[in-house]
C-alpha positions as CSV (number, residue, x, y, z in Angstrom):
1,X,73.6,-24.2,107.1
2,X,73.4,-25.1,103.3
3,X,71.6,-28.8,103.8
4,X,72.1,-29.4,99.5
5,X,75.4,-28.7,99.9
6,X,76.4,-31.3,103.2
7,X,74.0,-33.6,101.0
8,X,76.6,-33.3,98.0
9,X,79.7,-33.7,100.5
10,X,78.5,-36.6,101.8
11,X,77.1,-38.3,98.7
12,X,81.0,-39.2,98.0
13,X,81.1,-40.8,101.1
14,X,79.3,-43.5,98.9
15,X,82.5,-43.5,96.8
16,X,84.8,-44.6,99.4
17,X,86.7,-47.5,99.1
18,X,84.9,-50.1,101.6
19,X,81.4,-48.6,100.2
20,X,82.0,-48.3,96.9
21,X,82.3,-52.5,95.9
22,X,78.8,-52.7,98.4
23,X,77.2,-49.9,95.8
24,X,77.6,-51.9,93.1
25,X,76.8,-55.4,94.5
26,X,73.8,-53.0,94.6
27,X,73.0,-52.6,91.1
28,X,73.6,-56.3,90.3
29,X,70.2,-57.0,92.5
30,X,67.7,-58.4,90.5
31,X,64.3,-56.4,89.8
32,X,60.9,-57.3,90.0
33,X,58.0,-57.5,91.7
34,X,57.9,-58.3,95.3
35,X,55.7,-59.6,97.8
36,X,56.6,-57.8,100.8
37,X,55.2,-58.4,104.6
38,X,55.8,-55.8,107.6
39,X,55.6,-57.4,110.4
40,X,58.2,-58.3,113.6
41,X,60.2,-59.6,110.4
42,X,60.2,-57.5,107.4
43,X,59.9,-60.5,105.1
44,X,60.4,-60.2,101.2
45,X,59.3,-63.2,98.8
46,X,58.4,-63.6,95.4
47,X,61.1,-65.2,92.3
48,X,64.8,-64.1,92.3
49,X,67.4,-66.6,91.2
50,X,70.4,-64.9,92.8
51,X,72.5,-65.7,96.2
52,X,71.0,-63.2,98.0
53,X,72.8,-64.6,101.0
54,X,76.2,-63.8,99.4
55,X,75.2,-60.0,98.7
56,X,73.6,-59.6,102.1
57,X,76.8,-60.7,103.9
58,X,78.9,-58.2,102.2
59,X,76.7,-56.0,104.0
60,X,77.4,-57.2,107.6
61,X,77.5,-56.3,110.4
62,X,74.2,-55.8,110.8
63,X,72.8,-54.6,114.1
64,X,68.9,-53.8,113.3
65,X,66.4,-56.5,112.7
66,X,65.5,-59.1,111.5
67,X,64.7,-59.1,107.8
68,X,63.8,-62.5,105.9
69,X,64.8,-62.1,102.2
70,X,63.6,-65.0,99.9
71,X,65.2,-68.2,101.7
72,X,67.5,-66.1,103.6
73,X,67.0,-65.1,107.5
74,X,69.0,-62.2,108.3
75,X,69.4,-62.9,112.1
76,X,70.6,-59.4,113.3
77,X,72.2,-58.6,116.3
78,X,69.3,-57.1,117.8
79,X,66.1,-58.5,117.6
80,X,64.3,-55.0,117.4
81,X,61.0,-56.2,117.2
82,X,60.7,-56.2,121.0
83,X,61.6,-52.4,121.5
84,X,59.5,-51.8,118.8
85,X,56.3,-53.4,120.0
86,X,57.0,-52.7,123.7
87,X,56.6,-48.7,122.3
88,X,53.8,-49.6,119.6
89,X,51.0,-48.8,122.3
90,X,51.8,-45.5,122.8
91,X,52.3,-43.8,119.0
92,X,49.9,-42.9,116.2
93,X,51.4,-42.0,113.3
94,X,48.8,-41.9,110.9
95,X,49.0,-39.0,108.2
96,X,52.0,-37.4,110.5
97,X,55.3,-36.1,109.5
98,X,57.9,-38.5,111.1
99,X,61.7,-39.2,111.7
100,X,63.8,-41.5,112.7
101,X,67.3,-40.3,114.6
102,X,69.7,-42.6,114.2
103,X,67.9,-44.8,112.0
104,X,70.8,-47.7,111.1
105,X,68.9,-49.9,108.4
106,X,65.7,-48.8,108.8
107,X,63.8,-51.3,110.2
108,X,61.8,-49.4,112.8
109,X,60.7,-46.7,109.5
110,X,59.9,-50.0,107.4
111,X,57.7,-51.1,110.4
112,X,56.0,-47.7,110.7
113,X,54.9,-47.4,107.0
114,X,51.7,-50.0,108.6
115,X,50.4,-46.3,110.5
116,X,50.0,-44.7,107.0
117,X,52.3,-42.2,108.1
118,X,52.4,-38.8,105.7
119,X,55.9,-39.2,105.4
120,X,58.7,-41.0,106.7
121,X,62.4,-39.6,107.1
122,X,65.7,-41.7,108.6
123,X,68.8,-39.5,109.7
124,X,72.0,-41.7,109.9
125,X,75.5,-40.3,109.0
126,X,76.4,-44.1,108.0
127,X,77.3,-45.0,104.5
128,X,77.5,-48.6,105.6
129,X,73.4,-48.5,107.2
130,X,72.4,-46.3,104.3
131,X,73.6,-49.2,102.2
132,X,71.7,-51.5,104.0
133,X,68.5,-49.7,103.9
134,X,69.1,-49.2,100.3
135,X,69.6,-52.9,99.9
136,X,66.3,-54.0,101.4
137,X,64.6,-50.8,100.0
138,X,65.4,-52.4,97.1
139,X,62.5,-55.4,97.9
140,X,60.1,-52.6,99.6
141,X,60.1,-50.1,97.1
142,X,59.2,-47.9,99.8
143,X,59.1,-43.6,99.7
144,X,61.2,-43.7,103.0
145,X,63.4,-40.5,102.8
146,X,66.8,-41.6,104.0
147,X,68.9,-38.2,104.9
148,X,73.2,-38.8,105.8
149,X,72.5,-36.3,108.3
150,X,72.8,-36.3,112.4
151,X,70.5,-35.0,114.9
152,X,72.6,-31.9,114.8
153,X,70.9,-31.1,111.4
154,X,67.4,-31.1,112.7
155,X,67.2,-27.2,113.3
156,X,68.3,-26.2,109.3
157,X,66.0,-29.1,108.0
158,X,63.4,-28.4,105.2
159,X,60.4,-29.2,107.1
160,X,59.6,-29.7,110.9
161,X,58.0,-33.0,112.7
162,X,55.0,-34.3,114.0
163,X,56.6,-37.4,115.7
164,X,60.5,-37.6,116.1
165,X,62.5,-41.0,117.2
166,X,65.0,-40.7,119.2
167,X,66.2,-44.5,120.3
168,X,69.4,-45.4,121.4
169,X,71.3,-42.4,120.7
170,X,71.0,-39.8,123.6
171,X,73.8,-41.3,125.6
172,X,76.5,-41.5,122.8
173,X,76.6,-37.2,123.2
174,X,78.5,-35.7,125.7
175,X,75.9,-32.6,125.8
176,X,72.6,-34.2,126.4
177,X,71.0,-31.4,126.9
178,X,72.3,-29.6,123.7
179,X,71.0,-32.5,121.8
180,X,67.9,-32.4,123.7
181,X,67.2,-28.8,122.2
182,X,68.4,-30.4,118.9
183,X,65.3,-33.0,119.0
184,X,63.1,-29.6,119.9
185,X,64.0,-27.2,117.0
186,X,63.1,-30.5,114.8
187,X,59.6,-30.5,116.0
188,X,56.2,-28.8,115.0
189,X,53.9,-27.0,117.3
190,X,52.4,-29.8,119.9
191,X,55.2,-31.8,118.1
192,X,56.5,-35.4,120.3
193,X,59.6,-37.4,120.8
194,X,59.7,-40.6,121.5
195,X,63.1,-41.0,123.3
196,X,65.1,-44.4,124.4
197,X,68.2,-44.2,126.8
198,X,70.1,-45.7,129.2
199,X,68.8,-45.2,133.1
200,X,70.0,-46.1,136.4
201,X,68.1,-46.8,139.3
202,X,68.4,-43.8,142.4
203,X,65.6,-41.5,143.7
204,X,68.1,-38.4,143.4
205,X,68.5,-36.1,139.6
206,X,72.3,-37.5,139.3
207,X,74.5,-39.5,136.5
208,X,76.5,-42.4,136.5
209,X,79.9,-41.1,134.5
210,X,82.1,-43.6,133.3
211,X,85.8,-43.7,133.5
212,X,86.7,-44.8,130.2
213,X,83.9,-47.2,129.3
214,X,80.4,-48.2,130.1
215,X,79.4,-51.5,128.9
216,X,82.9,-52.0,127.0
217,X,81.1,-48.7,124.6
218,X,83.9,-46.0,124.8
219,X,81.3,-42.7,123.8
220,X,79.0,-43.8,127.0
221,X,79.3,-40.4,129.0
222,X,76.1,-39.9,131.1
223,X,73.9,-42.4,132.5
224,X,71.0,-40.6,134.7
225,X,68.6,-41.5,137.0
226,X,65.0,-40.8,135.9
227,X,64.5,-37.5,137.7
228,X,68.1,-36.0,136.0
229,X,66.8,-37.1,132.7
230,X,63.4,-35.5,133.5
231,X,65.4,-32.1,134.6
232,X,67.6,-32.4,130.9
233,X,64.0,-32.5,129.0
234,X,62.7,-29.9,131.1
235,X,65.6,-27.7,130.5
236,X,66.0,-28.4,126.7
237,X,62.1,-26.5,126.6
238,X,60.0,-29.4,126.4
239,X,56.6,-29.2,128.3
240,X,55.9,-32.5,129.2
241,X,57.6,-35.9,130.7
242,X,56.4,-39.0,130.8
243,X,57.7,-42.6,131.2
244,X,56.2,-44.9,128.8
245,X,58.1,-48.1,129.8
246,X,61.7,-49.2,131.4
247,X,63.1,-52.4,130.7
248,X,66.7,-54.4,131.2
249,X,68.7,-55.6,128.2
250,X,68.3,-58.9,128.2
251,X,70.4,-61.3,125.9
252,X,67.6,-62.5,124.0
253,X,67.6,-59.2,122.7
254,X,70.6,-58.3,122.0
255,X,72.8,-61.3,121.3
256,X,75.7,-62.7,119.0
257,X,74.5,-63.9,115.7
258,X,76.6,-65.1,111.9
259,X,75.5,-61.8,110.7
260,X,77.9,-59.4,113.4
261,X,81.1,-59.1,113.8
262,X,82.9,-59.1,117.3
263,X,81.4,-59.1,120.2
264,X,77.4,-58.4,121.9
265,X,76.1,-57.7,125.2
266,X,77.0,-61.4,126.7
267,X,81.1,-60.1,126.3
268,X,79.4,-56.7,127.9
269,X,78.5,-58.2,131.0
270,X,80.2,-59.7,134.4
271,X,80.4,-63.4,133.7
272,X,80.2,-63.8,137.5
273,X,77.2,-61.7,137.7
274,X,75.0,-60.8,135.3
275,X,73.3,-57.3,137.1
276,X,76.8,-55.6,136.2
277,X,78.8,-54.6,133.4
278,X,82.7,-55.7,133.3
279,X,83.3,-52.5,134.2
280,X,81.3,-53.0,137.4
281,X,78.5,-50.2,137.0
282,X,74.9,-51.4,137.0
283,X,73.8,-53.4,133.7
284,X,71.8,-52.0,130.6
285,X,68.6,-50.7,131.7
286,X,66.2,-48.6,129.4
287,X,64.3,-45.8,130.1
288,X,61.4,-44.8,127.1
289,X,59.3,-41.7,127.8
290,X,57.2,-39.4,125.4
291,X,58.4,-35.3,125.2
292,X,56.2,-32.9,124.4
293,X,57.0,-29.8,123.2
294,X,53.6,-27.3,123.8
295,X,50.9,-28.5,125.6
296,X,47.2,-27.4,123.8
């Protein structure tokens, strides 16, 4: 696969007519020098006489978060600071080669710059997210690589990875397992992923299969229990399993806010009880775990 060339294909994408009026709000941001402060809010201070309010709503919806620009709180729909420091425990990135699949903004790379990685590459096929990271990148000045490219590019990629991210994305595929052997092709020898996805609960290696939707999300098409996600990683060629952490969804973490548009996980969920989706399958629960690809 020629990488350059998809890279020149998909650099138009930043020419298309809902993208192209956010590119150049883009180049109308004042420059400067910025005092900038990673932490559960990626916060950015310093002078700038602009509405930076006006120029960050143009960029909505935005789902990853929160950032705190000047006197503006960007009060995303997630607040990803709890998945991130629920996983921040059990990761070192220090002088590692890491990516992010399915990156959106970037926040969880801004957040990881504090290990000193050696570097730091985001894959999102989003010209809207790559906008966004752009925008607060902006602020950061950061050397965060930010790649238009899916998981399905990991294999052809320039360079292989220490540490790979994989949160939130596994259950949008309708091979699992192929994606799962994506994620290993992307890593170096003794390489890791840390991986997020949907669970439910069940001693047996099975899936729940939605009908149509799962959660009111249409591309939902597996939801395992523990020991069938176990037997996908196994099978994709990774050595090791491990569960890290499982947690529900609950709404103070993922929640309607000024700065989405439609609806969050409170119009996800049976009004009349809370443990089930509308559709009447078992509520959002995560399951993180660490994959290894060799053992030493």
């Amino acid at each position: 696969m020629d990488l350059k060339e998809l890279r020149e294909q998909r650099q138009k994408w930043m020419t298309w007519k809902n993208i192209l009026p956010l590119r150049e709000e883009l180049d109308k941001l004042e420059s400067g020098d910025f005092n900038v402060e990673v932490g559960d809010v990626i916060r950015i201070s310093g002078e700038y006489t602009q509405d930076i309010k006006a120029s960050a709503k143009l960029l909505m919806p935005w789902r990853k978060g929160p950032f705190e620009l000047f006197d503006t709180y960007i009060d995303t729909e997630w607040k990803s600071n709890i998945k991130y420091n629920l996983l921040r425990p059990y990761f070192n990135l220090k002088d590692k080669r890491v990516a992010d699949i399915g990156c959106n903004n970037g926040y969880y790379l801004f957040r990881m710059q504090e290990d000193e990685p050696k570097a730091l590459v985001g894959f999102d096929p989003s010209p809207l997210y790559k906008t966004q990271f752009d925008f607060i990148n902006h602020f950061v000045k950061s050397e965060i690589v930010y790649e238009l490219l899916g998981v399905e590019h990991l294999e052809f990629y320039e360079e292989k990875f220490d540490t790979i991210f994989c949160l939130g994305v596994l259950y949008h595929r309708s091979d699992p397992v192929a994606m799962l052997k994506q994620l290993f092709k992307g890593l170096d020898k003794q390489g890791e992923v840390i991986l997020d996805t949907f669970y439910i609960e069940g001693e047996g290696e099975m899936c729940l299969c939605p009908e149509s939707s799962y959660s009111k999300i249409p591309n939902i098409y597996f939801v395992p229990t523990i020991g069938a996600l176990k037997n996908w990683c196994l099978r994709a060629g990774f050595s090791s399993f491990e569960v890290l952490e499982t947690s529900k969804t609950e709404l103070g973490e993922q929640r309607k806010t000024e700065w989405i548009e439609g609806q969050s996980l409170e119009d996800f969920l049976d009004p009349d009880d809370s443990s089930k989706t509308v559709e009447g399958y078992p509520a959002p629960a995560r399951v993180y775990v660490r994959l290894i690809k060799d053992k030493k």
